[in-house]
N, CA, C and O atoms as a DFTB+ gen file, in Angstrom:
372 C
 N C O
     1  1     137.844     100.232     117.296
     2  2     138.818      99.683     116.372
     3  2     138.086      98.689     115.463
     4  3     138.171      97.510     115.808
     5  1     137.679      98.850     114.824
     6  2     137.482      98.166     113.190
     7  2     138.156      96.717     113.464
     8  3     139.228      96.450     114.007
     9  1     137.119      95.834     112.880
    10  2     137.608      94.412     112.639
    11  2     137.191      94.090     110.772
    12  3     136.287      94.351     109.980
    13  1     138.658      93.295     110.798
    14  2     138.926      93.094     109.615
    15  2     138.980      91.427     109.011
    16  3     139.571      90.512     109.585
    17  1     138.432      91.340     108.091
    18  2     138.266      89.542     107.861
    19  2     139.057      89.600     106.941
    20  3     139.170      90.466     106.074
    21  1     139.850      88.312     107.170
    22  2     140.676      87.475     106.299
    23  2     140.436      85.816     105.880
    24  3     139.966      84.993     106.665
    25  1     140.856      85.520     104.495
    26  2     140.684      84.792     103.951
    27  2     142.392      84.137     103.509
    28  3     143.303      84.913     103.218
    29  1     142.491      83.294     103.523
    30  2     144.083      82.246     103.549
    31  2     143.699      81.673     101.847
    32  3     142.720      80.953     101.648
    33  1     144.541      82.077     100.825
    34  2     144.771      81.648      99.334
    35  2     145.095      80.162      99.393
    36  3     144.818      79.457      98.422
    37  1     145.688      79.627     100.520
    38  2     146.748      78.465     100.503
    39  2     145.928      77.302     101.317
    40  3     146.051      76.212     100.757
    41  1     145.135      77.265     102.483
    42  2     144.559      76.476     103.397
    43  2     143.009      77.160     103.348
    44  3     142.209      76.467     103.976
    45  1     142.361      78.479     102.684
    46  2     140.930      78.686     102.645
    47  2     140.534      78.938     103.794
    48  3     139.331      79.177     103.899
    49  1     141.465      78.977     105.165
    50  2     140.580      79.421     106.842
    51  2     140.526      81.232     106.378
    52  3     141.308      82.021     105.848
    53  1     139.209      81.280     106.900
    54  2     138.721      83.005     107.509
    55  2     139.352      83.009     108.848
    56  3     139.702      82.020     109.492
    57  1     139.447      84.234     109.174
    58  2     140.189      84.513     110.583
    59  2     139.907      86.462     110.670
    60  3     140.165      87.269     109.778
    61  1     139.417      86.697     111.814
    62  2     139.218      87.896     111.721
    63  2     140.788      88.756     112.742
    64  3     141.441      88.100     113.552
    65  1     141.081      90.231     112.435
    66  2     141.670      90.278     113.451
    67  2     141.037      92.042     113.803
    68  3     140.105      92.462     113.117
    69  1     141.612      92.871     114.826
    70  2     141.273      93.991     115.086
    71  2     142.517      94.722     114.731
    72  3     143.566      94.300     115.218
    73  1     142.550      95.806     113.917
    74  2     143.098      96.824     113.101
    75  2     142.554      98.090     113.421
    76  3     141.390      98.463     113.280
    77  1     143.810      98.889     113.996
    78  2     143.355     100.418     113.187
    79  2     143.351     100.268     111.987
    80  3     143.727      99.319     111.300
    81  1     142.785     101.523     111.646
    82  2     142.773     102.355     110.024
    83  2     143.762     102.271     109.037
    84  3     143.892     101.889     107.874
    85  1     144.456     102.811     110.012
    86  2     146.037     103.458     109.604
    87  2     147.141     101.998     109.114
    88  3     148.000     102.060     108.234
    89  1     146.804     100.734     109.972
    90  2     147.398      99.915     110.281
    91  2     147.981      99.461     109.014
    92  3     147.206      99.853     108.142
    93  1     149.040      98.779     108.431
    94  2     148.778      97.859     107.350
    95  2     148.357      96.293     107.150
    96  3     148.594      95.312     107.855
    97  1     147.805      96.402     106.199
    98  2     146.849      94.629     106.434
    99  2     147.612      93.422     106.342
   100  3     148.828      93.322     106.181
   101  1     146.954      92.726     106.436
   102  2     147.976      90.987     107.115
   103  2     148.243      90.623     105.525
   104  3     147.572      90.948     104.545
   105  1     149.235      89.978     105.590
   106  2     149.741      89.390     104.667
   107  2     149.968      87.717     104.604
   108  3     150.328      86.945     103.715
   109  1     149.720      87.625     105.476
   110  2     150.014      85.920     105.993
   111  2     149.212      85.335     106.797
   112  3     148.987      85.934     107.848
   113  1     148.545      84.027     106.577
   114  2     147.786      83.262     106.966
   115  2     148.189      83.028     108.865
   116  3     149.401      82.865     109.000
   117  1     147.715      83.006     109.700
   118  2     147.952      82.932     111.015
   119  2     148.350      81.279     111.420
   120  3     149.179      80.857     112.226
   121  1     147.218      80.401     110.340
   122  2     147.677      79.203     110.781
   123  2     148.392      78.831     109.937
   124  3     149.302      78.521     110.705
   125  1     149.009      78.438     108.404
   126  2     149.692      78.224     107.723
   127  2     150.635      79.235     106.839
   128  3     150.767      78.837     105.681
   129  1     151.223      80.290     107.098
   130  2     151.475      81.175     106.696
   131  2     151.492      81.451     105.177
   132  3     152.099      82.378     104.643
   133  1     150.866      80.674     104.661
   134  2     150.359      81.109     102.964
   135  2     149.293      82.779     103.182
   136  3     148.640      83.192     104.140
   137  1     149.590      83.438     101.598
   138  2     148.852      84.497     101.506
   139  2     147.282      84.879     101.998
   140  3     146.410      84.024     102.152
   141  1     147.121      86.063     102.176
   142  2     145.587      85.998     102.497
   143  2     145.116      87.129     101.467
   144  3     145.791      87.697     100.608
   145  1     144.365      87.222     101.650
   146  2     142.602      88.418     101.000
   147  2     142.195      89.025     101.867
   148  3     141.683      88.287     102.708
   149  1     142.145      90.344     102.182
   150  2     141.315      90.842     103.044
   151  2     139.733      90.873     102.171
   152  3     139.651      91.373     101.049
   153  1     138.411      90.192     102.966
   154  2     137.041      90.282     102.380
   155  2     136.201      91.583     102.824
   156  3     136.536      92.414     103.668
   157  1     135.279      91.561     102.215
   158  2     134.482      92.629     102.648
   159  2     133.069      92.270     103.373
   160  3     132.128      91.566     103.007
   161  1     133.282      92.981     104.462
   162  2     132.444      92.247     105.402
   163  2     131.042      92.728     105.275
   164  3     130.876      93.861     104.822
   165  1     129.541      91.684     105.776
   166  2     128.286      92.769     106.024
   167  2     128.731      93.529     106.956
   168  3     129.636      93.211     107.727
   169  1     128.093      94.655     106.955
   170  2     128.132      95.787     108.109
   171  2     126.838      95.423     109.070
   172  3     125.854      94.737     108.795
   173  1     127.229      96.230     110.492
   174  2     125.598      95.857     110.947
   175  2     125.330      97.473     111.421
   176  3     125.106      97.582     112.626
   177  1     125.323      98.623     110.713
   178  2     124.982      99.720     110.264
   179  2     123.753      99.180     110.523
   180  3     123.546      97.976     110.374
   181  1     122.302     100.513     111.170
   182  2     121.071     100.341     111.156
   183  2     120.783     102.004     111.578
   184  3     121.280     102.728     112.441
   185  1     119.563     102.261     110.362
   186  2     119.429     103.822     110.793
   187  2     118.395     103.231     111.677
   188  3     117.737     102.236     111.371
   189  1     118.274     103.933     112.863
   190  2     117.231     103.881     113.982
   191  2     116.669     105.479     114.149
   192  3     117.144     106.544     113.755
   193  1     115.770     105.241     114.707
   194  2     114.932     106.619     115.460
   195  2     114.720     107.708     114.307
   196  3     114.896     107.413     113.125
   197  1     114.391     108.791     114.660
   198  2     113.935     110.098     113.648
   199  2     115.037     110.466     113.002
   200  3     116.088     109.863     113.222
   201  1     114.988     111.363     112.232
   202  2     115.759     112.169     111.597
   203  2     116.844     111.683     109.957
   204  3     117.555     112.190     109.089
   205  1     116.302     110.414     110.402
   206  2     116.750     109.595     108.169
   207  2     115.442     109.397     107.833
   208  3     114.493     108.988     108.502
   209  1     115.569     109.886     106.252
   210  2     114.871     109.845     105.435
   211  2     114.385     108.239     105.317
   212  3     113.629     107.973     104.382
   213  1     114.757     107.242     106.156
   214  2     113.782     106.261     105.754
   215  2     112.873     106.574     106.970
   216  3     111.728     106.362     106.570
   217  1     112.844     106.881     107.957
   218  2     111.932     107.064     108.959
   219  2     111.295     108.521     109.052
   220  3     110.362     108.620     109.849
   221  1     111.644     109.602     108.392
   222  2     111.079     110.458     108.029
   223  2     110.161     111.022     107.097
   224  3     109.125     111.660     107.282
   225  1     110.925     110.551     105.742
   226  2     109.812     110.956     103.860
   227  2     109.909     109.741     103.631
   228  3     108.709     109.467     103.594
   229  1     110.473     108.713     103.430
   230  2     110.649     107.580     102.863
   231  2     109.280     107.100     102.722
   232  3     108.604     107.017     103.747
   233  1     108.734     106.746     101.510
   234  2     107.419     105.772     101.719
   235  2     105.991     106.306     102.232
   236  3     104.872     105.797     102.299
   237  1     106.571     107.652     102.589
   238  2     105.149     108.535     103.094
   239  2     103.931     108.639     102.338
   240  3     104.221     109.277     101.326
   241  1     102.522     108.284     102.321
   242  2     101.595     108.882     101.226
   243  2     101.208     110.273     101.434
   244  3     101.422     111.097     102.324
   245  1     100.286     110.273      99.835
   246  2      99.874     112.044      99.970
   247  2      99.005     112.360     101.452
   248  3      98.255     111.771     102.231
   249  1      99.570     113.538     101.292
   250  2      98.486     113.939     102.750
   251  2      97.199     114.207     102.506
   252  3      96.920     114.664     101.397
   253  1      96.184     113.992     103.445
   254  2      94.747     114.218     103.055
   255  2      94.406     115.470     101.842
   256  3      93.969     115.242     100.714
   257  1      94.703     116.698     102.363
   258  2      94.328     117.249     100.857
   259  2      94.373     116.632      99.559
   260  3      93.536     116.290      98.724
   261  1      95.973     116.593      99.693
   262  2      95.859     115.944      97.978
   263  2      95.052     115.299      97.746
   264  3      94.325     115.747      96.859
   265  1      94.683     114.048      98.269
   266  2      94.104     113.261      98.021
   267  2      92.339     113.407      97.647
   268  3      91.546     112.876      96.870
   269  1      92.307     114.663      98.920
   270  2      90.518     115.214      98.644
   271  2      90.427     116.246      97.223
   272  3      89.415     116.237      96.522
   273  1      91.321     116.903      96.989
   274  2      91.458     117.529      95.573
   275  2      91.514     116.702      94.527
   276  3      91.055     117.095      93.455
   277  1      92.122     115.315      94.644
   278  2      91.898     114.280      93.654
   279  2      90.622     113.614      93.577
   280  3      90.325     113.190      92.460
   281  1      89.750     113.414      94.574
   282  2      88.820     113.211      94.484
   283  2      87.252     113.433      94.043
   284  3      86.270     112.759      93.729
   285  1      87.782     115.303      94.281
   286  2      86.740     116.373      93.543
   287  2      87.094     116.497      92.230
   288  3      86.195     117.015      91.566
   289  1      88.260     116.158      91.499
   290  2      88.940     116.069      90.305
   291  2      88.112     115.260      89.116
   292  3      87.788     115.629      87.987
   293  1      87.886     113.930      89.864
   294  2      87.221     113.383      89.393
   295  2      86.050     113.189      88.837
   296  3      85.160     113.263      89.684
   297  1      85.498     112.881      87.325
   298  2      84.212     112.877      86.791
   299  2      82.959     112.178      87.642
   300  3      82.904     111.215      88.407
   301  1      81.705     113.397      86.996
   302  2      80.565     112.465      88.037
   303  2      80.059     111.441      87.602
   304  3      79.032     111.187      88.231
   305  1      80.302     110.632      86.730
   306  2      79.846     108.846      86.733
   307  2      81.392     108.299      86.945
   308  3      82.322     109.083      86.755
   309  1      81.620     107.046      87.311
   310  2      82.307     106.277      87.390
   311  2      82.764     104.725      86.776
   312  3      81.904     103.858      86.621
   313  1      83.761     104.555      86.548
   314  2      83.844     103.317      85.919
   315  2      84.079     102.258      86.477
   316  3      85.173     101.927      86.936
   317  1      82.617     101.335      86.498
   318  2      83.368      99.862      87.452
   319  2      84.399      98.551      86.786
   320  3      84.990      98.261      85.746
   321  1      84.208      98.150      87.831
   322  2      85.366      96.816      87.430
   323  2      84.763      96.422      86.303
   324  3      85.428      97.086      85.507
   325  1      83.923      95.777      85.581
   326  2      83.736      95.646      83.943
   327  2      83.728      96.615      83.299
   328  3      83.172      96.236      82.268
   329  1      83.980      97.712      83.168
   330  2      84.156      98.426      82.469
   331  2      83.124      99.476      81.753
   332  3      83.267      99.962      80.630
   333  1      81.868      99.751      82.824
   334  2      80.675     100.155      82.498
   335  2      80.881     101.345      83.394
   336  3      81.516     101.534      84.432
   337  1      80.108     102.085      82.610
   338  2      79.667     103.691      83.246
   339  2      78.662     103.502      84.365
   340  3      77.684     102.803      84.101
   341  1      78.751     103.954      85.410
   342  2      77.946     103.559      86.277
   343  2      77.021     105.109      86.271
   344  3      77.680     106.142      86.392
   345  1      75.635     105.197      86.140
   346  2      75.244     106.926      86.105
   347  2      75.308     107.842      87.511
   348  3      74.939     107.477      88.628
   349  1      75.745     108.827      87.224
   350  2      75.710     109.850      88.356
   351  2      74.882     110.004      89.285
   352  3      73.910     109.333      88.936
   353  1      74.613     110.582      90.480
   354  2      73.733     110.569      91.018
   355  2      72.559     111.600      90.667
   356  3      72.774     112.759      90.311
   357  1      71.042     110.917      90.843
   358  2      70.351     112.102      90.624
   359  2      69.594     111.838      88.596
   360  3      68.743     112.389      87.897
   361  1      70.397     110.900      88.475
   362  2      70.254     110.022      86.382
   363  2      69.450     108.679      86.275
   364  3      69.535     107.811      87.143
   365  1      68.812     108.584      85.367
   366  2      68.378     107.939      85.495
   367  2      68.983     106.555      84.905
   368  3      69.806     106.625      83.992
   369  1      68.612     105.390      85.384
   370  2      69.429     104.055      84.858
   371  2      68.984     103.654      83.852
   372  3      69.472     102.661      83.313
């Protein structure tokens, strides 16, 4: 059964109570019977274990191939951190 928070327009107390679904919501403050608000609560929802996409693909990197095909991709000199051609192997400097 679902718990539901309330908020009092007239005195400002929260007060939670337990509700079915179906139920209809409070209308009146418990301690001062002025109007209330039903709020919207955090949830404490948590995907755990296998089978969601945050613990499954989420955030995954490429798998080794890709990564070795990107690597052979690449030209034979290289560019370092200043911005210089560094020569290939086998060239002379």
């Amino acid at each position: 059964m679902p718990i539901y928070e309330y908020r009092c327009d007239k005195c400002g107390k929260e007060f939670e109570v337990f509700q079915g679904i179906t139920e209809a919501p409070v209308k009146t403050c418990r301690f001062c019977q002025g109007p209330v608000k039903r709020l919207i609560s955090v949830t404490t929802f948590h995907l755990k274990g296998t089978g969601w996409y945050v613990t499954d693909y989420g955030g995954k990197k490429a798998p080794a191939a890709e990564s070795a095909r990107e690597e052979k991709a690449s030209p034979e000199g290289t560019v370092t951190d200043k911005g210089e051609s560094s020569p290939a192997a086998g060239e002379p400097e």
